[in-house]
C-alpha positions as CSV (number, residue, x, y, z in Angstrom):
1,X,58.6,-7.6,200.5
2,X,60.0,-10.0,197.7
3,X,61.2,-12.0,200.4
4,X,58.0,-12.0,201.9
5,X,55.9,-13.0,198.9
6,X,58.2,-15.7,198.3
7,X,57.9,-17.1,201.8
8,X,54.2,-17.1,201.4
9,X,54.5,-19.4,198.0
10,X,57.1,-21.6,199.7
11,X,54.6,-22.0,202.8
12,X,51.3,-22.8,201.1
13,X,53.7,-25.4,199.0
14,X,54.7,-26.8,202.5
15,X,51.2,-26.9,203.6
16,X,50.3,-28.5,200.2
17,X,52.7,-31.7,200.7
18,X,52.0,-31.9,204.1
19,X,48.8,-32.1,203.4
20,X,48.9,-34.4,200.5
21,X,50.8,-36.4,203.7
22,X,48.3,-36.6,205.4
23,X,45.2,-37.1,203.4
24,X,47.2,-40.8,202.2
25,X,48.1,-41.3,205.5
26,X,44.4,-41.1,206.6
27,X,44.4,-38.4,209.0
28,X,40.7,-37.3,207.7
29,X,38.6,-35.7,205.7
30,X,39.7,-31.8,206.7
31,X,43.2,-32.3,204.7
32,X,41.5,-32.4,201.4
33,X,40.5,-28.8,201.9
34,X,43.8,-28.0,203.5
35,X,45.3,-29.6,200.1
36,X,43.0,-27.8,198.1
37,X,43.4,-24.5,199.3
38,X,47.2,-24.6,199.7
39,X,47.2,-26.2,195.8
40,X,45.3,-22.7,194.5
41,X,47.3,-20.7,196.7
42,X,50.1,-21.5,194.6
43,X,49.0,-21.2,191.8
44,X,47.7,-17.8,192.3
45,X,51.2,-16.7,193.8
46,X,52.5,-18.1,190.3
47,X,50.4,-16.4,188.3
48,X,50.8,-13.0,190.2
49,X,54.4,-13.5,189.9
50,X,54.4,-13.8,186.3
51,X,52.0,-11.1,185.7
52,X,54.4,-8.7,187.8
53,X,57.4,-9.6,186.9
54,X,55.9,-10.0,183.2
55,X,55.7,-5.7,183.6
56,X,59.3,-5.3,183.8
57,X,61.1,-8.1,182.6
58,X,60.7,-11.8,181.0
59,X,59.9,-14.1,183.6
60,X,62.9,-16.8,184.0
61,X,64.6,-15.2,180.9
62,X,62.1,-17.3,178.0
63,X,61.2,-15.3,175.5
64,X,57.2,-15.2,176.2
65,X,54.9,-13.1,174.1
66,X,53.8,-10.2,175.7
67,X,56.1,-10.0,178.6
68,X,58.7,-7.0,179.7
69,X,55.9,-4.8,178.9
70,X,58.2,-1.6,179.9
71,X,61.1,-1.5,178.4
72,X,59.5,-2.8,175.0
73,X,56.9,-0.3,175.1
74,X,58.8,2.7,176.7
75,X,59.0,4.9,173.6
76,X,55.4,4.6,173.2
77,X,54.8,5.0,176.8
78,X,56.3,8.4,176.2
79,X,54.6,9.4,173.2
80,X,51.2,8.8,175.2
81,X,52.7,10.7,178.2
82,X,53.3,13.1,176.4
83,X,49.7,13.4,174.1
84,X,48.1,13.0,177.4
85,X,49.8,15.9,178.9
86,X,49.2,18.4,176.0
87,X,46.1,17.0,175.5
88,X,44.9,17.2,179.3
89,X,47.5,20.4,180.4
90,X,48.5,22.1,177.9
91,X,44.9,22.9,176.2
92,X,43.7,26.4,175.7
93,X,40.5,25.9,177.8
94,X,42.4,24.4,180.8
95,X,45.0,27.4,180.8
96,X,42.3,30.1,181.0
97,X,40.2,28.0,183.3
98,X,43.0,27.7,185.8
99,X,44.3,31.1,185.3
100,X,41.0,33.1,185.7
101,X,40.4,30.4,189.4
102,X,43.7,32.0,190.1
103,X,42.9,35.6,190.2
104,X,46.6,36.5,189.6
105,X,45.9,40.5,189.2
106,X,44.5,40.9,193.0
107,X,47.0,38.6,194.1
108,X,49.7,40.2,192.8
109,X,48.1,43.2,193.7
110,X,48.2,42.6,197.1
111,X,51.4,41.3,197.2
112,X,53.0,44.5,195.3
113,X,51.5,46.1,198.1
114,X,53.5,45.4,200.6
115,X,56.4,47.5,201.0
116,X,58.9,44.8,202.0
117,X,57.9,43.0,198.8
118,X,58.3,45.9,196.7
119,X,61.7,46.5,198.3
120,X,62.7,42.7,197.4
121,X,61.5,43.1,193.8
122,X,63.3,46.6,193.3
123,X,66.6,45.0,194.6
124,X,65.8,42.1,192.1
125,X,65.7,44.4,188.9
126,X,68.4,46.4,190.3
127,X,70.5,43.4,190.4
128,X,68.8,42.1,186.8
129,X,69.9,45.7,185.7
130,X,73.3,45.7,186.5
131,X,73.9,42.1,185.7
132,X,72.5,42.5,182.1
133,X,74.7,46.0,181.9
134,X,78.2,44.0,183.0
135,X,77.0,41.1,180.5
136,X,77.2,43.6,177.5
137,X,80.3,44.5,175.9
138,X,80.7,48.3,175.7
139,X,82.0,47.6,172.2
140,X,79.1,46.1,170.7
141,X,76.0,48.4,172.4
142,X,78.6,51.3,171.3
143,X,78.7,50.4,167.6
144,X,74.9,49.7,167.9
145,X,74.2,53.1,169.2
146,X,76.5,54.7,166.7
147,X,74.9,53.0,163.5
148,X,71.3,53.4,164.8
149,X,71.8,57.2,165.6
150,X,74.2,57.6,162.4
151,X,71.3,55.9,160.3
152,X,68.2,57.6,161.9
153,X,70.0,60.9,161.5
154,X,70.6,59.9,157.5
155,X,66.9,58.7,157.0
156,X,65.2,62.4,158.6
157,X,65.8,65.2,156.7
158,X,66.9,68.1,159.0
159,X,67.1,71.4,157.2
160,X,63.0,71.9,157.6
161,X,63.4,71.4,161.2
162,X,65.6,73.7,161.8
163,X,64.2,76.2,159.5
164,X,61.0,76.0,161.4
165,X,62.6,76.3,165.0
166,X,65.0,79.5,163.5
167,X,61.8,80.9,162.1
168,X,60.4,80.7,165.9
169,X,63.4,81.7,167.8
170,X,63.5,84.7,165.1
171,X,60.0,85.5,165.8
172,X,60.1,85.5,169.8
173,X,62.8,87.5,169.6
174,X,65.4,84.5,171.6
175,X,68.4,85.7,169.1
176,X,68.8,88.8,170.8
177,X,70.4,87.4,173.5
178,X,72.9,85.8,171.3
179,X,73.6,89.2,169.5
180,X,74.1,91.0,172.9
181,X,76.6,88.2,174.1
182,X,78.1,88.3,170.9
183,X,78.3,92.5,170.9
184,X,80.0,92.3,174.6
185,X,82.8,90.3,173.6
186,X,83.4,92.0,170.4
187,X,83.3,95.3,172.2
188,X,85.8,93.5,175.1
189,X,87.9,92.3,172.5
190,X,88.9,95.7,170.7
191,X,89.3,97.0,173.8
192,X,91.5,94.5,175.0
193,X,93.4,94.5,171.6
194,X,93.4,97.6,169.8
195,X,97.4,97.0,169.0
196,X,97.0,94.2,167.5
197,X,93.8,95.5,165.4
198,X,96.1,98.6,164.0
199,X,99.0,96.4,163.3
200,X,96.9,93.9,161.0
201,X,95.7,97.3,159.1
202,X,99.1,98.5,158.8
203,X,100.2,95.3,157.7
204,X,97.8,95.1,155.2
205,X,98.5,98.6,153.6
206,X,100.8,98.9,150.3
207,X,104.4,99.5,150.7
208,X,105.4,102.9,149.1
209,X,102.4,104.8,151.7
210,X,104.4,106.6,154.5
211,X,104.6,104.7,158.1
212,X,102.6,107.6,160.0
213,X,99.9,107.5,157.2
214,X,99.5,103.8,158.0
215,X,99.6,104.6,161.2
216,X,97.0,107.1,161.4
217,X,94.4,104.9,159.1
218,X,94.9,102.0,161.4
219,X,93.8,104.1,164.2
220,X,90.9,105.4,162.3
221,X,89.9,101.8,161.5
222,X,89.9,100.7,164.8
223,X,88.2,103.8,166.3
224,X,85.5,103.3,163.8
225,X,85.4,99.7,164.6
226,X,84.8,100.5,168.1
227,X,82.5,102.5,167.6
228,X,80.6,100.6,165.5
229,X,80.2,97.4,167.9
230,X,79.9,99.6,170.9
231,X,76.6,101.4,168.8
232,X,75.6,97.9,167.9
233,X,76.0,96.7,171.6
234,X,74.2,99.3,173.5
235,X,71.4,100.2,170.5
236,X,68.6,97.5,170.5
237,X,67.2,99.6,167.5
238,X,70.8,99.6,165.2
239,X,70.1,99.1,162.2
240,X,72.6,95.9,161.6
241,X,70.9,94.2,164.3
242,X,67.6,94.8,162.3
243,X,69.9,93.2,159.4
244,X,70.8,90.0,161.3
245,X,67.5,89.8,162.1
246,X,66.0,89.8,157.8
247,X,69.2,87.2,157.7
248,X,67.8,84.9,159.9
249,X,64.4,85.1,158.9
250,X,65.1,84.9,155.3
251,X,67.5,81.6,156.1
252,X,64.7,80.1,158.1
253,X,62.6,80.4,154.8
254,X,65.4,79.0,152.6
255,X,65.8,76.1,155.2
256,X,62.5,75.3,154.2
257,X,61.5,76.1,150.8
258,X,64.8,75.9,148.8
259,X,66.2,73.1,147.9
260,X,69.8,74.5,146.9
261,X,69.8,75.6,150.7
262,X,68.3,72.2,152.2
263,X,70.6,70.3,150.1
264,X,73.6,72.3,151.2
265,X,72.7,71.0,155.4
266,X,71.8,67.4,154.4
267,X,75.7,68.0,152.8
268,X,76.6,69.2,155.8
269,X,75.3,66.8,158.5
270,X,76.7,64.1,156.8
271,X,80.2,65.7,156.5
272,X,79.7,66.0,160.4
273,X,78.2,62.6,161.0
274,X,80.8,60.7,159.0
275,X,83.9,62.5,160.9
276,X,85.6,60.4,163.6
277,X,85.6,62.9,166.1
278,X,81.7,63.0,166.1
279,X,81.6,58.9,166.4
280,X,83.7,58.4,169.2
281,X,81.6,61.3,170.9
282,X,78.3,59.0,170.4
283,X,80.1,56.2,170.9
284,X,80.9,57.6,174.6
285,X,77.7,58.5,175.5
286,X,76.9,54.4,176.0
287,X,80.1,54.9,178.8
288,X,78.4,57.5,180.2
289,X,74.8,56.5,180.9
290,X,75.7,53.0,181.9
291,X,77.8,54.2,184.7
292,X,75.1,56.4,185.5
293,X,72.8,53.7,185.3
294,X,74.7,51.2,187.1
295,X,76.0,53.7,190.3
296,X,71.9,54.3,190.6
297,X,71.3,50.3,190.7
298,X,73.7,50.1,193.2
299,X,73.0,52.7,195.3
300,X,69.7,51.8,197.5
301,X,68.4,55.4,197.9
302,X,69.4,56.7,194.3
303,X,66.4,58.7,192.5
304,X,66.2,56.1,189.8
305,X,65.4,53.1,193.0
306,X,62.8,54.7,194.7
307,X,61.4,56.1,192.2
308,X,60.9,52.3,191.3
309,X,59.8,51.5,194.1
310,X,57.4,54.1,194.5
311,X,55.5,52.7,191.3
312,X,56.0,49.3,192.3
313,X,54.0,50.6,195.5
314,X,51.3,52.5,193.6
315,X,51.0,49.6,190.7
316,X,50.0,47.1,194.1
317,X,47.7,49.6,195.4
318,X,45.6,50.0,192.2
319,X,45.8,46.0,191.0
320,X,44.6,45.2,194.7
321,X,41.8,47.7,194.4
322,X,40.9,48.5,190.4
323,X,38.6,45.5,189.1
324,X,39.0,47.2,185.8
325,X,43.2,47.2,185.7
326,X,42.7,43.6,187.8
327,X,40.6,42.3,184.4
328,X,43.2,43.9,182.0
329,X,46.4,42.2,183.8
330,X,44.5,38.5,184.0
331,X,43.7,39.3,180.3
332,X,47.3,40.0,179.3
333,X,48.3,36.7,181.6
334,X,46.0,34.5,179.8
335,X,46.9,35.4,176.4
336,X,50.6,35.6,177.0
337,X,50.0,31.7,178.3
338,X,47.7,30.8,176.2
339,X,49.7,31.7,173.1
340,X,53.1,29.6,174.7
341,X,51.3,26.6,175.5
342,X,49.3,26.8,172.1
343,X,52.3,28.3,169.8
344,X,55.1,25.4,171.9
345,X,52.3,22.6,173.3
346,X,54.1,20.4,171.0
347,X,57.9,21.4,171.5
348,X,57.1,21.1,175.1
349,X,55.1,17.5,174.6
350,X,58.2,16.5,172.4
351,X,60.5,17.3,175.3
352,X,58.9,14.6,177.4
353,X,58.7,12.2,174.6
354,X,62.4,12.2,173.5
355,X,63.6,12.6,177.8
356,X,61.7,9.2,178.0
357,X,63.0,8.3,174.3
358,X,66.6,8.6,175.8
359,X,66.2,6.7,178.8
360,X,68.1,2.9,179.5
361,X,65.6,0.8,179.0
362,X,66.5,-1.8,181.6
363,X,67.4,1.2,184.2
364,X,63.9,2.6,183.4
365,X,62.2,-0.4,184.6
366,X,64.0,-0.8,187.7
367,X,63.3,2.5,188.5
368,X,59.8,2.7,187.9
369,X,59.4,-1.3,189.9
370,X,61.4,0.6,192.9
371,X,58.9,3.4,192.7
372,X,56.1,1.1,192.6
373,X,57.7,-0.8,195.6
374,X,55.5,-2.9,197.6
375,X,52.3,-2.7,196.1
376,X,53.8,-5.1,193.1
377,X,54.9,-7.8,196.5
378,X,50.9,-7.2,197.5
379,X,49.6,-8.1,194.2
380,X,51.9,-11.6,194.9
381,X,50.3,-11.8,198.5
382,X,47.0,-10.9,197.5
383,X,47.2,-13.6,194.8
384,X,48.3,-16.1,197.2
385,X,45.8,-15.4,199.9
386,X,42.8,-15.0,197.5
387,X,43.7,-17.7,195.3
388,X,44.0,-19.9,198.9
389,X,40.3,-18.5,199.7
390,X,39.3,-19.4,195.7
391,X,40.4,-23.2,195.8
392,X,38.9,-23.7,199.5
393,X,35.7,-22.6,197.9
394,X,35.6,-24.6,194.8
395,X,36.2,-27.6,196.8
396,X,33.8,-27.2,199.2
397,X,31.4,-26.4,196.7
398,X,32.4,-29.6,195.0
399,X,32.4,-31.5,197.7
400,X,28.9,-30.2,198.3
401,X,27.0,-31.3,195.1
402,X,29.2,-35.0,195.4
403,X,31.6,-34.2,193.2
């Protein structure tokens, strides 16, 4: 096309001598209009020329005011660019306007509907999920989760808690199961070990009592032993069962009211917290429930996937058909855009002015005079043609009136 437009200047300038020729050769009248119309054409194909090449460059190299428009003024170019577009896109009004045309909640509604679709998005946070889970370094979620339950278990006082759930169990009577297992081993126990029982008695006796005297109180201890636990196991109504229950009860009450006693657990739990053994065990729980939660990602008919599914399911059903829960979603879209574009609008405008900040000068303007292409060569042609057509009339009109 550059070829083209050139061609077109170099013709009318061939018509222009050739005309000139011919008028002082005195071929007529018709080659003054010939002459005049090839004479404008040229200079409208010069002036066209300038005034596009003036856009991207300085025409023949001179250093004319007010030419290579583009590369001088393509940081400003950008700063506009970029006013223009948070002025004109980026504008709390045009967000909402668009966003409420859009009618995202039905749409996505619908969409979530669709059981294929909710397939594809539960493989899509499956694979999210497990991507996320491999990302983090058991190390670091494990410390996390040790210091978070380590310092929420330091911050709640516990002793009321449990003084209130002992008072309870006490109450509805769940302790008695306890007792009874506790009774049954005992009892099982003695039985299985009543040599051992009498030997620790005999042991324990002084030195200058005779051997069969020993003897014969170790049995007696272990008989009344016996008897004692197998009274306690098969009597609901003993009366050291009614004793651990006044224990209990009157622990609950100190777990709650006295301080001695609720200082004493606070004591206690931290003891317990602070030992190693009990912070690997936390520690290992992250282990755990990440392979639990990664084997359900993976595997397409786990409970955790369809059960995901499932709400995916009934979340599209009621956004397609609940104007009310339609309303609240577009409500929660608008915001959540509105706020980005108003809280970033000019990290986001800055982002196009420093992108066409950074750019080669020179390279820019090739680029944008390749984009443009062959409408620039037109403007040339144009020029040419109508400034052909603009001479042609003058003359005639000169010739007209005499001139």
């Amino acid at each position: 096309m550059k070829a083209t437009a050139t061609g077109l200047l170099l013709l009318v300038a061939l018509v222009y001598v050739l005309a000139k020729w011919a008028q002082s050769a005195g071929a007529g009248g018709w080659t003054g209009y010939v002459a005049a119309a090839a004479e404008a054409g040229m200079v409208g194909a010069l002036a066209d020329w300038f005034a596009v090449t003036a856009l991207f460059r300085r025409p023949l190299g001179l250093p004319i005011p007010h030419t290579a428009i583009i590369p001088t003024k393509k940081d400003q170019l950008g700063v506009s660019l970029g006013e223009f577009v948070g002025e004109n896109f980026l504008s709390e009004a045009v967000v909402r306007r668009r966003l409420r045309g859009v009618g995202l909640g039905a749409r996505l509604g619908a969409w979530l509907a669709e059981p294929e679709h909710a397939d594809r998005v539960t493989a899509e946070l499956s694979t999210a999920l497990r991507g996320a889970l491999t990302v983090l370094r058991d190390s670091d979620v494990q410390a996390v989760v040790g210091e978070a339950i380590t310092r929420r278990a330091d911050a709640v006082e516990i002793a009321p808690g449990l003084g209130k759930t002992l008072d309870k169990v006490v109450a509805d009577g769940g302790h008695h199961r306890v007792v009874d297992l506790v009774c049954v081993r005992a009892h099982d126990w003695l039985v299985a070990h009543a040599d051992s029982v009498m030997d620790a008695v005999e042991g324990g006796a002084p030195g200058w009592t005779p051997r069969f005297v020993d003897r014969k109180v170790g049995e007696r201890v272990y008989r009344e032993l016996l008897r004692f636990v197998t009274e306690m196991r098969d009597m609901p109504e003993h009366p050291a069962r009614g004793a651990i229950d006044r224990f209990l009860t009157d622990f609950a009450v100190d777990l709650q009211s006295d301080s001695d006693t609720r200082a004493r657990v606070e004591r206690l739990k931290s003891e317990v917290l602070g030992r190693g053994e009990v912070q690997d065990v936390i520690a290992s729980a992250w282990s755990s429930v990440r392979a639990m939660i990664v084997s359900a990602a993976e595997d397409e008919r786990s409970e955790l996937r369809l059960r995901v599914r499932a709400a995916l399911l009934s979340l599209g059903q009621r956004l397609s058909t609940d104007p009310e829960l339609q309303r609240k979603v577009n409500a929660w879209v608008e915001d959540a855009a509105v706020y980005v574009v108003t809280t970033y609008r000019s990290e986001i405008t800055s982002l196009i002015t420093e992108t066409v900040a950074g750019w080669d000068a020179e390279h820019t303007s090739k680029k944008i005079e390749a984009h443009i292409g062959r409408d620039l060569q037109f403007i040339r042609i144009n020029g040419t043609v109508v400034g052909s057509l603009a001479g042609l009339a003058i003359y005639t009109v000169s010739r007209m009136f005499g001139a």
